[in-house]
C-alpha positions as CSV (number, residue, x, y, z in Angstrom):
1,X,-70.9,84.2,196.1
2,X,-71.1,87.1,198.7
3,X,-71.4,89.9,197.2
4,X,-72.9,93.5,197.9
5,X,-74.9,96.2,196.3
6,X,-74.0,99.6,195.0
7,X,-73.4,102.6,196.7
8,X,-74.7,106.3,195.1
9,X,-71.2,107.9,194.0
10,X,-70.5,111.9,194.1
11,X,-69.2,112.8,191.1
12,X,-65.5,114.5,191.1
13,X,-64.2,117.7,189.4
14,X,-63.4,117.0,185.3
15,X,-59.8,117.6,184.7
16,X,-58.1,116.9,181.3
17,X,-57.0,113.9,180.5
18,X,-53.1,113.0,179.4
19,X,-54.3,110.1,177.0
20,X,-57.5,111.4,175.0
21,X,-55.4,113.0,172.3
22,X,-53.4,109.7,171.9
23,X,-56.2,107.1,170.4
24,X,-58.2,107.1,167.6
25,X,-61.9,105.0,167.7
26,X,-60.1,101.9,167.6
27,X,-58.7,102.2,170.9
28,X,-61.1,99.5,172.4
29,X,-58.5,97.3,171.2
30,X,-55.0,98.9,171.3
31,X,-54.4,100.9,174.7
32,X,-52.3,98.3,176.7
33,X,-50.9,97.2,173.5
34,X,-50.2,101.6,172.2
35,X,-49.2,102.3,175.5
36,X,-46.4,99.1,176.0
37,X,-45.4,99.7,172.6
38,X,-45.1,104.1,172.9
39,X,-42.7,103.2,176.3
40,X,-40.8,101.1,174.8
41,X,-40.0,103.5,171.7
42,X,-39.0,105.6,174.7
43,X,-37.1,103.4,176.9
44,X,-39.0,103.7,179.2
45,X,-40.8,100.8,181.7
46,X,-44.8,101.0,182.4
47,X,-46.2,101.7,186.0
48,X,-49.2,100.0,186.5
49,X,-51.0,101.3,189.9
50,X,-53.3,99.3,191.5
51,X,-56.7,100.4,193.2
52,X,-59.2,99.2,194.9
53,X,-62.1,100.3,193.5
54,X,-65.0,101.9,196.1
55,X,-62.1,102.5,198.2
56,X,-63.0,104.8,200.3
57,X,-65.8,105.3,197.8
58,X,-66.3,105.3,193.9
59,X,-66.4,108.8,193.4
60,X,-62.6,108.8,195.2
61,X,-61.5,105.8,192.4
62,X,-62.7,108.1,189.6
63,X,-60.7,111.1,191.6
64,X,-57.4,108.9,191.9
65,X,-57.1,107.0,188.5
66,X,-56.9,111.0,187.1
67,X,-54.8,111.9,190.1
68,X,-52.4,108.9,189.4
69,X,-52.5,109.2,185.4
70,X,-51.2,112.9,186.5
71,X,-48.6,111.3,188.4
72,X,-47.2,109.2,185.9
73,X,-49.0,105.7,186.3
74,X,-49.5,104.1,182.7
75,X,-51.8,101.5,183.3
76,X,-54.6,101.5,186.1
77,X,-55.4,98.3,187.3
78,X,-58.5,98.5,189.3
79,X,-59.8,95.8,192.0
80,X,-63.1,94.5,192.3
81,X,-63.6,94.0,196.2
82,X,-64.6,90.1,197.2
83,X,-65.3,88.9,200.2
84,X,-63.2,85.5,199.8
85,X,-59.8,87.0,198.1
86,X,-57.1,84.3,198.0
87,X,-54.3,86.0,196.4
88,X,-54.7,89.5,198.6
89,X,-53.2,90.5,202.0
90,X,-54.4,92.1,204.6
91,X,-53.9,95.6,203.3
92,X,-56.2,95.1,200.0
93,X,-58.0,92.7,202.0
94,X,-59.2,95.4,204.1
95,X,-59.6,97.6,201.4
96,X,-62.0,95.2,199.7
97,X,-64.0,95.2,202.9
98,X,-64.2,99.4,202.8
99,X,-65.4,99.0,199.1
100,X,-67.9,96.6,199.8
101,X,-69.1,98.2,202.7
102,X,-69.4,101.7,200.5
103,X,-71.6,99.8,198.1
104,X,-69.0,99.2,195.4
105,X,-70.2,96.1,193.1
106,X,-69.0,95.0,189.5
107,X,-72.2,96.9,187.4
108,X,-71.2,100.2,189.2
109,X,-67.3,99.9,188.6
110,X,-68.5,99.4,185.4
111,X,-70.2,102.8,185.4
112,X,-67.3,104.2,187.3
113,X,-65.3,102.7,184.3
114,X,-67.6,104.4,181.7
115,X,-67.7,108.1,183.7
116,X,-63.7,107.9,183.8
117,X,-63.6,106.9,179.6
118,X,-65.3,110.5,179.3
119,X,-62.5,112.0,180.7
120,X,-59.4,109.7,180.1
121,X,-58.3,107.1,177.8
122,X,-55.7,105.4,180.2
123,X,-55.8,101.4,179.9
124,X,-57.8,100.5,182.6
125,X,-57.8,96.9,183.8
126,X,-59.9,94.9,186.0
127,X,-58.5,92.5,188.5
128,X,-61.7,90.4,189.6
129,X,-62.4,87.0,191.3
130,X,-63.9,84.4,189.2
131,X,-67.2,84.3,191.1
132,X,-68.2,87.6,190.6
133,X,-67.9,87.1,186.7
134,X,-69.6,84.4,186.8
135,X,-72.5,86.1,188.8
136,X,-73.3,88.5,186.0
137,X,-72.9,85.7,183.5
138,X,-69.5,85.9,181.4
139,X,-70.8,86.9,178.0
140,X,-72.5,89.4,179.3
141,X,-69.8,90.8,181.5
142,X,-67.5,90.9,178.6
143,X,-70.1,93.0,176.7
144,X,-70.5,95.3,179.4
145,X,-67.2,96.1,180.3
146,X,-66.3,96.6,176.7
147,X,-69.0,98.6,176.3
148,X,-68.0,100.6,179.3
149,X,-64.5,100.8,178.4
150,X,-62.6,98.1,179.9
151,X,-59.2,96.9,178.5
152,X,-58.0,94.2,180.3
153,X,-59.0,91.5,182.8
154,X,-57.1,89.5,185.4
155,X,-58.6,86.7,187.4
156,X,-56.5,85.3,190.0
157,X,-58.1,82.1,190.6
158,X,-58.7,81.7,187.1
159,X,-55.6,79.7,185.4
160,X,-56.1,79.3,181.3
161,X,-57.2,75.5,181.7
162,X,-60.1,76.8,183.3
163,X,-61.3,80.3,180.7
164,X,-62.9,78.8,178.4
165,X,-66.3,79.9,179.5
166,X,-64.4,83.9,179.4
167,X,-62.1,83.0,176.6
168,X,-65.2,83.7,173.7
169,X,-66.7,86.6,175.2
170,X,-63.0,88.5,175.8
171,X,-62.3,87.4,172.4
172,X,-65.2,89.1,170.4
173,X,-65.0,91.9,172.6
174,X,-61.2,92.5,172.5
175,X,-61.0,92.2,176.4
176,X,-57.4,91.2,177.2
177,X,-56.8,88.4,179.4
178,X,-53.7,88.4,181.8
179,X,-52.6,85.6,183.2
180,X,-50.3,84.9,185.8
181,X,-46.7,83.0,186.4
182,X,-44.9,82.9,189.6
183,X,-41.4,81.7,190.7
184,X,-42.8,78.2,190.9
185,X,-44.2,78.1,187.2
186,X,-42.4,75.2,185.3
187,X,-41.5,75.6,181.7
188,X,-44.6,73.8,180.5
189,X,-47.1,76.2,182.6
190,X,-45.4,79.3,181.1
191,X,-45.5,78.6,177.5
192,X,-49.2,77.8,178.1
193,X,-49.5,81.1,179.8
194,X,-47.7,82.7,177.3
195,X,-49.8,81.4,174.6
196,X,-53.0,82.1,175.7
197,X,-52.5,85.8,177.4
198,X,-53.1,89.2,175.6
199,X,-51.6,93.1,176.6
200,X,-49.0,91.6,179.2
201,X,-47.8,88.8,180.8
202,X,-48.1,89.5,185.3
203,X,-45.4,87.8,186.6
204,X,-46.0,87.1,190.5
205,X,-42.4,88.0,192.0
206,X,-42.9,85.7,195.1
207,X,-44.8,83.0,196.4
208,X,-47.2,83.9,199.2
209,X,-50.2,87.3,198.8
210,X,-50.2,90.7,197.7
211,X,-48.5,92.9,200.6
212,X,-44.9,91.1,201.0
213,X,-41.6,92.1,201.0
214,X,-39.3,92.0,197.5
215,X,-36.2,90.3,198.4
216,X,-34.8,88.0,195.7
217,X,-34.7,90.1,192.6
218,X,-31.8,87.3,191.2
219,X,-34.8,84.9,190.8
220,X,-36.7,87.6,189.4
221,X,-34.5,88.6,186.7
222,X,-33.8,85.1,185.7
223,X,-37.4,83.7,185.6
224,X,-38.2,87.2,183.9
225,X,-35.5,86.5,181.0
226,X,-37.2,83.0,180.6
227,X,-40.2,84.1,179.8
228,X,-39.3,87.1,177.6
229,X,-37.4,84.2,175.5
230,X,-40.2,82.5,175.0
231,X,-42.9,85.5,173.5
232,X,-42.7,88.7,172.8
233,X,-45.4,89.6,175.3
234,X,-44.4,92.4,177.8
235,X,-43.4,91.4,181.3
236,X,-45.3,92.7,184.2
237,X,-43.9,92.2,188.1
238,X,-45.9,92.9,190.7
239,X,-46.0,91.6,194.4
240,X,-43.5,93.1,196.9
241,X,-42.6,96.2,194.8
242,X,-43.2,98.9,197.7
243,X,-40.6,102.0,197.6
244,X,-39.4,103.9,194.4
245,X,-36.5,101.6,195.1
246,X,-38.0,98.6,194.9
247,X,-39.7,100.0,191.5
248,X,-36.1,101.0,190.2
249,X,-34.7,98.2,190.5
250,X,-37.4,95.8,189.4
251,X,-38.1,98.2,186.2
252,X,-34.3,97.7,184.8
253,X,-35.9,94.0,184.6
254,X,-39.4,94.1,184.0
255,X,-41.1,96.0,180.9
256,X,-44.1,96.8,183.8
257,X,-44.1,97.5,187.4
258,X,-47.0,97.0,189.2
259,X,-47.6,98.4,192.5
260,X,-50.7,97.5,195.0
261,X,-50.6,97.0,198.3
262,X,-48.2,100.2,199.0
263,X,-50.7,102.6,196.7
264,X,-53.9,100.7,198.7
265,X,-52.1,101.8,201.9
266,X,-51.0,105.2,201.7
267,X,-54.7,105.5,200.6
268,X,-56.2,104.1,203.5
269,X,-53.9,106.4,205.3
270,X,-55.1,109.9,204.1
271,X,-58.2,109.0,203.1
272,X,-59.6,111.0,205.7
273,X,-57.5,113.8,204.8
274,X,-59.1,116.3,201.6
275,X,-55.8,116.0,199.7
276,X,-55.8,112.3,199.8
277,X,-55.7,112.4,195.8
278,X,-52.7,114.7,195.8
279,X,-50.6,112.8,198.5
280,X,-51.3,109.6,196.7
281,X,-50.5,111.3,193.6
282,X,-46.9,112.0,195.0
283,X,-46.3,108.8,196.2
284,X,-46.8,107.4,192.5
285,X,-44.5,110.3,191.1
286,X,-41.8,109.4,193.0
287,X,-42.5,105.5,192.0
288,X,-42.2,106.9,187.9
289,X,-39.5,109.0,188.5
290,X,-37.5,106.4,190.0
291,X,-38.3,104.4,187.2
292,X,-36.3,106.9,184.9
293,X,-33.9,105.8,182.4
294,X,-30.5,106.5,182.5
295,X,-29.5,109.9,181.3
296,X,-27.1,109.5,178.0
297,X,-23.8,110.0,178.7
298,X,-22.1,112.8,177.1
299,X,-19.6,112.3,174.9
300,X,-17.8,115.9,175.2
């Protein structure tokens, strides 16, 4: 378990939030679910943007999840940096090293987590290695991060065989697990998945790490419709989506787009640049705006 300690965060400029209005005091247990189910009144598909969280610091992750919730993002998904990631490529892999080295840990994304709910009541979900759950001690990592405002949690090396020691602790505290299914997933693996995740289903769009290139979508679609016949869970793709092509196309499949490693990179590129937030924050438009529906056509 290597892990590192926390860094002091400066605190950004408040700016209003798009959510707050949306929730009542219930929301602890509805955002992913509200906001899937408001899209989809809408026909429209949810952008989930990922983050590394500390990267380049924690007061920039409180900065960006408002900058990207501007933008158009719908669900944050916020990494928790590990020095052993298995799933990541070199992009959030280096990424994770930045956070760790500016002092990010789970407790203070938690508190970075708890700052943003003052502000915003955008789903946030974690994506964390198993280990550094376990560190804290699960039960009382579920109580924390529902306390702070967490909505969702996704643990790559974690498949549902193995949650039981998280399963009770998400439970009482209304934590959502997502779990994941990949091209390879046989019929049996994704009804179990199906069965045992809450707020969305991720589907993995290729085999290999975060940072790849999208190139069958014909296998995507298919393996997508399979596993929308088998629940009425939403459908999340990420891994490979990279231009607001790639999120155009995969969003007439999907009922969620997730894009990482693209967002994680144009980061590390301005990050030494004062309008990182706002260049990032135009990247993600034009990932939402592709995303578009169709506009009717007229009948006249």
């Amino acid at each position: 378990m290597k892990r590192k300690n926390e860094a002091n965060p400066r605190r950004s400029t408040k700016s209003p939030s798009l959510h707050a209005s949306r929730f009542t005091d219930d929301v602890r247990e509805n955002r992913i679910d509200h906001t899937f189910a408001r899209l989809k009144a809408k026909g429209e598909k949810a952008l989930i943007a990922y983050l590394m969280a500390g990267d380049p610091s924690l007061a920039d992750t409180e900065t960006l999840v408002l900058a990207l919730e501007r933008a158009g993002a719908d669900l944050i998904e916020l990494g928790v940096p590990f020095s052993d990631p298995i799933a990541d490529g070199p992009v959030i892999q280096q990424a994770a090293e930045r956070a760790l080295r500016s002092g990010a840990s789970l407790r203070k994304i938690l508190q970075t987590v708890r700052a943003l709910r003052a502000r915003t009541q955008i789903p946030l979900v974690l994506m964390a290695y198993y280990n550094t759950i376990h560190a804290l001690g699960e039960a009382s990592f579920c109580r924390e991060a529902q306390s702070a405002g967490v909505d969702g949690l996704i643990v790559p090396d974690m498949p549902p065989e193995e949650s039981g020691p998280l399963r009770p602790g998400a439970a009482e505290s209304g934590l959502r697990l997502i779990f994941l299914l990949a091209p390879t997933s046989t019929a049996e693996r994704r009804a179990t998945v199906i069965k045992q995740s809450g707020g969305f289903v991720y589907y993995v769009s290729l085999t290999g790490i975060t940072g790849a290139t999208l190139t069958d979508l014909g296998e995507v679609k298919q393996n997508v419709a399979r596993i929308k016949k088998m629940g009425d869970l939403p459908v999340a793709v990420g891994f490979g989506v990279a231009t607001p092509e790639d999120a155009a196309r995969v969003s007439q499949i999907a009922d969620g787009v997730i894009v990482g490693s693209a967002i994680v990179k144009k980061i590390a590129e301005c990050r030494q640049d004062s309008r990182m937030p706002e260049l990032v924050g135009d990247f993600v438009r034009s990932l939402k705006v592709a995303m578009a529906p169709p506009a009717p056509v007229s009948s006249s």
